[in-house]
C-alpha positions in Angstrom: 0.0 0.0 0.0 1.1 3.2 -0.6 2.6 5.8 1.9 0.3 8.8 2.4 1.5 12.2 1.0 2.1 14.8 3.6 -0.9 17.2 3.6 1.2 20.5 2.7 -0.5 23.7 1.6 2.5 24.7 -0.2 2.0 25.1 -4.2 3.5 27.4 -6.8 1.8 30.1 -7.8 3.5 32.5 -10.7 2.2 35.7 -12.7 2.0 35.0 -16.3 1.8 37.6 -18.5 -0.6 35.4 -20.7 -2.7 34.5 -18.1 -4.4 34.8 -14.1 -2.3 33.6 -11.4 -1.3 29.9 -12.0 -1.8 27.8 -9.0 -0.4 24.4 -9.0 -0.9 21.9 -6.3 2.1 20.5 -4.8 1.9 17.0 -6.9 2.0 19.2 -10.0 4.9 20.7 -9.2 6.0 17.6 -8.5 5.5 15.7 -11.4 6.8 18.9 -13.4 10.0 18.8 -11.7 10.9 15.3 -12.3 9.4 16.2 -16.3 12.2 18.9 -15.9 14.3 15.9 -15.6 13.6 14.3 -17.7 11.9 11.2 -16.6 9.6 9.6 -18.5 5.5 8.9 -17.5 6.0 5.0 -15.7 9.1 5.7 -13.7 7.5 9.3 -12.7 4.4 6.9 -11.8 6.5 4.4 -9.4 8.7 7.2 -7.6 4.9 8.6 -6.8 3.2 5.2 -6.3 0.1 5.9 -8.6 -0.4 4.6 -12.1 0.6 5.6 -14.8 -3.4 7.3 -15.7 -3.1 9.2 -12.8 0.2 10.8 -14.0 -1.4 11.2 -17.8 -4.5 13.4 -15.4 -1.7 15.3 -13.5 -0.7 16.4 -16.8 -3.5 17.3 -18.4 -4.8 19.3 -15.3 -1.3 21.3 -15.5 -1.5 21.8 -19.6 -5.1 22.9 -19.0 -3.6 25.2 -16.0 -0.8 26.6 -18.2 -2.6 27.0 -21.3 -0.5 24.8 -23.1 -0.1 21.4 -25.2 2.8 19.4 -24.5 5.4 18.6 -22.1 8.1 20.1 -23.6 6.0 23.5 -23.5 5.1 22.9 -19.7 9.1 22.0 -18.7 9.7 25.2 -20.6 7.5 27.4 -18.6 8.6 25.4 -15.3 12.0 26.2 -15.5 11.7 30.0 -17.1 9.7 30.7 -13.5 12.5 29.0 -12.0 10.3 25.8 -10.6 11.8 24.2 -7.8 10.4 21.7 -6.1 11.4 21.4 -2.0 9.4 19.2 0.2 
């Protein structure tokens, strides 16, 4: 069984110039830091212990959230607001 996530109430939350404030919860930001890095959707899905649908949702939620269409564009906004991710 998997270990329960901390319940944080940290997120990241950047101006765009294209859009509102973006919100992201902290699992987005996770999963876009380890895009950042490269890793790929089922070894992103067993360092987070969900399946690999639940990842595909946690990207689609942040495309929707970022206004954009693939991963490369979402890594690109990540690291040009300087996304960290610290626990």
């Amino acid at each position: 069984m998997p270990a329960k996530r901390k319940n944080s109430s940290s997120s990241f939350s950047q101006k765009n110039s294209n859009m509102d404030t973006v919100t992201l919860s902290c699992r987005e930001c996770e999963v876009l830091d380890q895009l950042s890095r490269g890793v790929c959707n089922q070894v992103l899905a067993n360092s987070l212990q969900v399946t690999i649908s639940t990842v595909e949702k946690h990207l689609t939620n942040i495309y929707k959230k970022l206004g954009v269409s693939s991963r490369t564009e979402a890594v690109l906004w990540w690291v040009e607001k300087g996304g960290v991710f610290r626990n």
